[in-house]
N, C-alpha and C positions, 0 to 999 in steps of 0.2 A: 868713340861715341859722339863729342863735336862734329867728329864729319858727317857721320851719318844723321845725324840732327840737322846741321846745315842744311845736306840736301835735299832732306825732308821738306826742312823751311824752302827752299829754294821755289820746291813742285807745288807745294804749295798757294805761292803766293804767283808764281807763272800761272796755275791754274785757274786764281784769282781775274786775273788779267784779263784771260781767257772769253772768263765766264762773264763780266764786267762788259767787256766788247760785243758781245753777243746778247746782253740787253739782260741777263738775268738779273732778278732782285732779290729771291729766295730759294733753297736750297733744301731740299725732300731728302730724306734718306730713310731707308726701310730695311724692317727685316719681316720674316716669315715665321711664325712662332709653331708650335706642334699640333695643332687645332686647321692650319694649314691656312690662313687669315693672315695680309699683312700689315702689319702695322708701321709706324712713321712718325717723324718727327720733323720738324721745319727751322729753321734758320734763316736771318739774312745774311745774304753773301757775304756781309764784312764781315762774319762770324765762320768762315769757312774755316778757317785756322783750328778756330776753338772746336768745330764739331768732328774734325779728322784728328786733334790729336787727344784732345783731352772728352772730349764727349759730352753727348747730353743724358742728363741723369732718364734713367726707366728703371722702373720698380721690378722684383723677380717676377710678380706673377705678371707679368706682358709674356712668360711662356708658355701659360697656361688660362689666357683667355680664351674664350670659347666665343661658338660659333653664332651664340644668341646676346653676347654680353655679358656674360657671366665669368667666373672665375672656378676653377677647379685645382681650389688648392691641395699641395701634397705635403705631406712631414717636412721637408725641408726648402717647400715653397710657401712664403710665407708672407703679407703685406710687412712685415721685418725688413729690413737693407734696402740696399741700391747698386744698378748698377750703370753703367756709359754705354751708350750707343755711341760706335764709333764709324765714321765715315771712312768707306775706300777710296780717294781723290783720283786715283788709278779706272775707278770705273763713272767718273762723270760723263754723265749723259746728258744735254741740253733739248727740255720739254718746250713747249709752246707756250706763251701767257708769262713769261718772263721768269721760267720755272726752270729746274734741273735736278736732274736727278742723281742718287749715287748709293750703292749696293751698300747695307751698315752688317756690323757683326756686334756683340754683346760681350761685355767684358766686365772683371769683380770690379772692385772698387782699386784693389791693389795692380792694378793693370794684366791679372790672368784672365784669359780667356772663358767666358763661363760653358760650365760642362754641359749646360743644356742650348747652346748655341748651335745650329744647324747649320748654317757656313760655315762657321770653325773648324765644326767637324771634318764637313765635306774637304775643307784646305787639309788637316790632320790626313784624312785615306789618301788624298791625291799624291800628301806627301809621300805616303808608305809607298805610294807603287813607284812614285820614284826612286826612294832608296832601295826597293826591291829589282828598279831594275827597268820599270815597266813605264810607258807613258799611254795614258789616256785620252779621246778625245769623243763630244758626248755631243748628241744632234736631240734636239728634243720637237716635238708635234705638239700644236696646243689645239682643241677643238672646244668653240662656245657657241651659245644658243644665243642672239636677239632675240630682246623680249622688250615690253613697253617697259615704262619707268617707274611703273608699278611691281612690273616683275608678272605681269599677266602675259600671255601669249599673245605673238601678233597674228593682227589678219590680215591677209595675203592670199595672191593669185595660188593656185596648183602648184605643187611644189615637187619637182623632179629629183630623186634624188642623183647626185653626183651633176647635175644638168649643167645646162649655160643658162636656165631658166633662174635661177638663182642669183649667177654673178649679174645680171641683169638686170634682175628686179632692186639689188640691192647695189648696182652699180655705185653711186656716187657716197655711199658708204667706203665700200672698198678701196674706190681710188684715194678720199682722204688718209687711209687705214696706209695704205703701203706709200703713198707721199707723205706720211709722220714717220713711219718707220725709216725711210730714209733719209730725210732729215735728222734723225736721230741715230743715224750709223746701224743701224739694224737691217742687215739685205734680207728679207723676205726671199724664202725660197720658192714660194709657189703656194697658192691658198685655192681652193676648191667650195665648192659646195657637198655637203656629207648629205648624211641618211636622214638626218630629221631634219624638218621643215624651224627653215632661217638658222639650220647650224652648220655652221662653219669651220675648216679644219686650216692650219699654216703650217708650214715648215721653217723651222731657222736651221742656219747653218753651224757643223759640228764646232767646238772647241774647247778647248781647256776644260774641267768638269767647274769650276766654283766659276769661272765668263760666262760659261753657257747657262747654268741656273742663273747667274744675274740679269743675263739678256732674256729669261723668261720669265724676269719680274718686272722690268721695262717694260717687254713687248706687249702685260695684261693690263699695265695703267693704260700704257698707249691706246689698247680697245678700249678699254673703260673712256679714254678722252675724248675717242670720235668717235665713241656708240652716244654719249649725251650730248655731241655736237649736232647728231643724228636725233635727237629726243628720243634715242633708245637707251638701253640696258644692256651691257655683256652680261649673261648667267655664264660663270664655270663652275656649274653646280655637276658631280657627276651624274645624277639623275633630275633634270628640272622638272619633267611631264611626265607620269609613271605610264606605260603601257607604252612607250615609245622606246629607241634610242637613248643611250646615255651619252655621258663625253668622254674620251679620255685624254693622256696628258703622254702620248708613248713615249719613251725614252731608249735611243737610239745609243752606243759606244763599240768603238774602235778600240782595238791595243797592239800597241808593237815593243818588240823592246830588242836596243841595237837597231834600232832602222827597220828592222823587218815587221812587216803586219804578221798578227797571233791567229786572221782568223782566213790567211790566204797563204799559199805557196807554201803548204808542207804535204803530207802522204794521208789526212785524214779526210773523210766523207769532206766532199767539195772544197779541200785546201784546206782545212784545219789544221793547226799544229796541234803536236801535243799539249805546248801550253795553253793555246785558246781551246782547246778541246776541255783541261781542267778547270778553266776559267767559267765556260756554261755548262759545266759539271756541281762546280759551287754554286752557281745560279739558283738551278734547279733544284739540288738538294735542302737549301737552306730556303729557297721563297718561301715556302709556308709560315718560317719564323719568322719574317721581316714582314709579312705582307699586310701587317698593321701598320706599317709608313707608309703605303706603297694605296692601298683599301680600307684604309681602317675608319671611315665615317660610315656615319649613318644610313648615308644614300649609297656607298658603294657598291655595296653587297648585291644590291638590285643590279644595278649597269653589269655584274659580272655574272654571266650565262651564256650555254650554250648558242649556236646559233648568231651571237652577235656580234663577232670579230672582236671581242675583249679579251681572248687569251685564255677564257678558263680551265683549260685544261692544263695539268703541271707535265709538261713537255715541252719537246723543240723537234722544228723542222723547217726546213727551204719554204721559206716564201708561207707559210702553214700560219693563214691571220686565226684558224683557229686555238692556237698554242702559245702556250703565257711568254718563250720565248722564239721568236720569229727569227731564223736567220736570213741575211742577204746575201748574195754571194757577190763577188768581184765580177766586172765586163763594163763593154760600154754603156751599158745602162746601170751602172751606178759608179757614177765617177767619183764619189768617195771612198771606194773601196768595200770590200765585204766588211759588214759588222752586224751585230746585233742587236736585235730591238725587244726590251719587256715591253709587253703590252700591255698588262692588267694596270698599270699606273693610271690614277685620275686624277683630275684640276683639282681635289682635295688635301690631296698631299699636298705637304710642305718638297718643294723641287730641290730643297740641295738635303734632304734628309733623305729624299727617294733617289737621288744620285749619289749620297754618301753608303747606303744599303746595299746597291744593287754594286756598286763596283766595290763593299769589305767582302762580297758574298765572291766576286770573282778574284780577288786578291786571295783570300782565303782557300779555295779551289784551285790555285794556282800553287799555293805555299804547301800542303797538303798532298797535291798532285792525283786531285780527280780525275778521273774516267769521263771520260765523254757519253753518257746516258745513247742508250739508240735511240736514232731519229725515228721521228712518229711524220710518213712521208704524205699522210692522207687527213682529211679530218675524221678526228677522233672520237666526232658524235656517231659518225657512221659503223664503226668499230661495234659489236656485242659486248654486254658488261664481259665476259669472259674473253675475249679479246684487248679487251683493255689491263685486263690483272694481270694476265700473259707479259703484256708491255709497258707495266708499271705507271701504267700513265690515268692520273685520278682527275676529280674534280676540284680546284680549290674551293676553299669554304666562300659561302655567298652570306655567313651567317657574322656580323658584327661584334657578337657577343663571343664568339669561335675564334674569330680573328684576333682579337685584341686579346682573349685567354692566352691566349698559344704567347705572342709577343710577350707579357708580361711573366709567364714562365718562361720563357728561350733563352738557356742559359749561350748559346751561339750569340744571338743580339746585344745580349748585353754584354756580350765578351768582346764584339768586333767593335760595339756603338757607345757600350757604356749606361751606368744605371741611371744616369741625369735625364737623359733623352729619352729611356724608356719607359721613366715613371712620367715623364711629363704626357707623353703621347698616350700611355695608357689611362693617365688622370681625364685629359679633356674628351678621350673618346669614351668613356665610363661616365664623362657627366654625360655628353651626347646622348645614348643610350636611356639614361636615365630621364632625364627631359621628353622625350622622344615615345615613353613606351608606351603610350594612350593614343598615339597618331597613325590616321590610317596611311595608307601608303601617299595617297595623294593630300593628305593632310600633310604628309610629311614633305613633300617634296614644294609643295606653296609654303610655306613657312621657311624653307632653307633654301629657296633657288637665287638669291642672290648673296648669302651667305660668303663665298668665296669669290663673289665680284670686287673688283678696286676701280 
């Protein structure tokens, strides 16, 4: 125990050093609560010691604040106790303005881990596939809208979608956007211009599943930092402007285990093994129970319809943006390998709840030994209703109140996730609802489109 205490002290106060030399004064750390909203705590750097090991005090209900301010208590959430936000000193990041950053997770008072912590979690499954066997690795897509500072639409030339009309018009936006992100160790894989006017899509690169949700909690202050250098706004609301495009948040994973990839080089439909073959068998079969992590706000439901490359259809196929799970296949053009992408995920979710769901769903499919569902090789909208029941292949709900039923009975969710987690997410999305039910669609979407901005 001395040892590892030492060492502790050791990283820590190197990291001190570190950080000291590179001109920071204070110290951010954040977590993502079920409401999908992040929240933070600050320190000065000679307190970096205190906030990695012993914590800063946060009250239980920081897991069920909501998206307007409010609070959505449950039976065993309660302004009662306290508990430590604790800093990962392993994920500092160094922000601009003499700022740094660093991934937090929630803990009792007695140093356990709390049950409704959603990095904990997600480290808890990563653990399981390791002891099962299996290693993961996770690529995530963040797409937002600029909007003024108000959270009004901009005005702007003609808007191409996918164009170079776009990176153009907003050139010296983007070049700050990708000269922070690599000052801050984040390699941008490639950013584009999308379907709606002034949204924008990025790629980061695959890794570890609890890195790679951390790097997607960086990478949204980082916008938030040069969209107001910009005197704009990031919206990662999934639906900012009704009658448009929404955003989503796709979530990409790899699996091998013993060195070999799960979803190349075996005898299934385009290299599938059998395990990766059970693994998007659990996918598919359990999405409708999780897809309150994944869809469960208020604006989701909208963004999720035919027609729009959100996946709503409960199927898989090659390259198929119509299908909730989208496979890729291995070659030169995709030098990360075959993997898997859900699509239906939004910038609403909480990203290591929606990465902790989507890999106990294929962990489980794996343990179980699913069947690989038939691929659906066409879009599905094209199919007759009776071509579709043929091929098992439905609509998921677009209905919020549907969604978040089903979660809150899914005896699966709570068996893989646990009740902490699912009464918290079913609490804030039940207030949402609730608040919500007098707003027209576009009442709804101005009043929440900066909601899940940082």
């Amino acid at each position: 125990m001395t040892e590892i205490a030492s060492a502790d002290e050791s990283a820590v106060a190197k990291a001190q050093r570190e950080l000291e030399a590179a001109g920071v004064r204070t110290v951010i750390g954040t977590v993502v609560n079920a409401s999908g909203i992040t929240l933070a705590k600050s320190v000065p750097l000679a307190r970096l010691k205190a906030f990695h090991q012993s914590g800063m005090g946060a009250a239980p209900v920081w897991h069920v604040f909501t998206i307007d301010g409010g609070i959505a208590f449950t039976d065993s959430i309660t302004p009662v106790g306290d508990m430590r936000l604790k800093i990962d000193i392993g994920g500092l990041r160094v922000l601009q303005g003499g700022r740094a950053w660093a991934p937090g997770s929630l803990f009792e008072q007695d140093g356990a881990a709390s049950p409704a912590c959603a990095r904990g979690l997600l480290a808890d499954v990563d653990g399981s596939l390791d002891e099962a066997g299996y290693q993961a690795l996770v690529g995530h897509e963040l797409e937002f809208f600029l909007v003024a500072p108000d959270g009004s639409a901009l005005e702007t030339a003609p808007w191409v979608p996918y164009g170079a009309t776009g990176l153009l018009d907003r050139s010296e936006f983007l070049d700050d956007l990708l000269s922070v992100l690599n000052h801050t160790g984040i390699p941008m894989e490639q950013i584009h211009a999308e379907y709606g006017r002034n949204q924008f899509e990025f790629s980061l690169p695959p890794a570890s599943p609890v890195q790679a949700a951390d790097t997607v909690v960086v990478a949204k202050i980082i916008v938030g930092i040069v969209a107001r250098a910009h005197s704009m706004q990031a919206s990662f609301s999934p639906l900012p402007f009704p009658g448009t495009v929404g955003s989503g948040a796709h979530q990409h994973f790899s699996l091998h285990k013993n060195g070999l990839p799960l979803f190349s080089g075996g005898s299934g439909p385009h290299g599938i093994r059998p395990e990766g073959g059970a693994a998007i068998g659990g996918i598919i079969a359990g999405l409708p129970d999780i897809q309150g992590f994944l869809t469960g706000s208020i604006l989701s439901g909208s963004r999720l319809a035919p027609g729009t490359w959100s996946g709503a259809y409960l199927c898989w196929g090659l390259e198929n943006r119509e299908a909730s799970v989208r496979f890729l296949n291995e070659g030169n053009s995709n030098p990360h390998g075959a993997n898997v992408e859900v699509k239906i995920v939004d910038p609403s979710a909480n990203v290591y709840l929606a990465s902790a769901s989507i890999l106990a769903l294929a962990l489980d499919g794996m343990r179980t030994g699913r069947s690989l569902p038939a691929e659906v090789p066409g879009d599905p909208g094209r199919l007759s209703e009776d071509e579709r029941d043929r091929a098992n292949v439905r609509l998921l709900s677009g209905s919020p109140t549907a969604i978040i039923d089903t979660l809150d009975k899914s005896r699966l969710a709570r068996g893989l996730l646990g009740d902490a987690i699912v009464d918290a997410t079913v609490a804030v999305r039940r207030y949402e609802q609730r608040i919500s039910a007098d707003l027209s669609p576009g009442e709804l979407a101005e009043r929440f489109r900066l909601s899940w901005s940082i």
